[in-house]
C-alpha positions in Angstrom: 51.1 55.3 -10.8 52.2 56.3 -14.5 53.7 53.0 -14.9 50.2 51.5 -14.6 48.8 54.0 -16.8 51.3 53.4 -18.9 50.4 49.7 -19.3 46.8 50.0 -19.5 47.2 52.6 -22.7 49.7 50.1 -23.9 47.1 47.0 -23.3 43.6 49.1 -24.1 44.6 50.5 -27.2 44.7 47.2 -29.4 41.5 46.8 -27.9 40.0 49.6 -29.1 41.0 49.2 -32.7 40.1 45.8 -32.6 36.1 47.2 -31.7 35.9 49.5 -34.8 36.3 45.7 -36.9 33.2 44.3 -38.2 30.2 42.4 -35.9 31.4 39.1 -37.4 35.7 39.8 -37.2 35.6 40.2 -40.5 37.9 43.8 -42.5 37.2 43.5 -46.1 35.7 46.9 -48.3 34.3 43.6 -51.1 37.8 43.8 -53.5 39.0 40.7 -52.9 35.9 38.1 -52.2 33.1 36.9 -54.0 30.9 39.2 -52.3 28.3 40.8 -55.3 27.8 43.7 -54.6 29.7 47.3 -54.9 27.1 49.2 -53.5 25.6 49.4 -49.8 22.2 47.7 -50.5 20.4 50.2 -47.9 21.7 53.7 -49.2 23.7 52.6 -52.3 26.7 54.7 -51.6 29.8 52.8 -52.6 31.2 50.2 -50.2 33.9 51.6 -48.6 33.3 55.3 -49.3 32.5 55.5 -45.4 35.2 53.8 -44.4 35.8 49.9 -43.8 32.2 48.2 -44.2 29.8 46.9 -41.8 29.7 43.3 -42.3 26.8 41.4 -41.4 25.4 37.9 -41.4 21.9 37.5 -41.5 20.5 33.6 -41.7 23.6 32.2 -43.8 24.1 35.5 -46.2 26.6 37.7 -46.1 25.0 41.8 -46.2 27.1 44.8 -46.4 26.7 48.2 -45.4 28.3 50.9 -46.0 28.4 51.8 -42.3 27.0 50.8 -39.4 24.0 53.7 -39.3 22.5 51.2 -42.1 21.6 48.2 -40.2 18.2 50.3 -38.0 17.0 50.2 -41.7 17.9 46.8 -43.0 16.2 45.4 -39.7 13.2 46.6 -40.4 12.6 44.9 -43.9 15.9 42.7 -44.1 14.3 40.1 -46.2 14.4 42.6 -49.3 18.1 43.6 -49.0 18.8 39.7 -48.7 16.9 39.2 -51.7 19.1 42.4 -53.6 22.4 40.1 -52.9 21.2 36.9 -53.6 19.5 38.5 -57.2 22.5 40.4 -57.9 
């Protein structure tokens, strides 16, 4: 019985590292891509002051949050937070 324990800690636990990564599988806080942006473009708190950020793609551009508890907000008028990172 603790052998199967065991295994299933040993087996669940990359798992559940690997669900704190971004929607899309992407890890990156902005320092090394072209993303514009150093701000969150919903509560303009620093990207990665909260931690790794939310990475989203909405209809071919690339949006990040600086956490998930963003995205409610950008859903409900995403078209102007596109617009920031495209104008930026």
């Amino acid at each position: 019985m603790k052998s199967k324990l065991l295994l299933t800690i040993l087996f669940a636990l990359p798992l559940a590292f690997a669900s704190c990564s971004k929607k899309d599988g992407t890890a990156n806080n902005g320092a090394s891509d072209d993303y514009p942006l150093k701000d969150c473009v919903v509560s303009g708190e620093p990207l990665g002051s909260m931690g790794e950020p939310y990475v989203l793609e909405h209809e071919g551009t690339t949006v990040k949050f600086c956490c998930k508890n963003c995205l409610p907000k950008f859903n409900k008028d995403p078209d102007s937070y596109v617009a920031k990172v495209k104008g930026s």
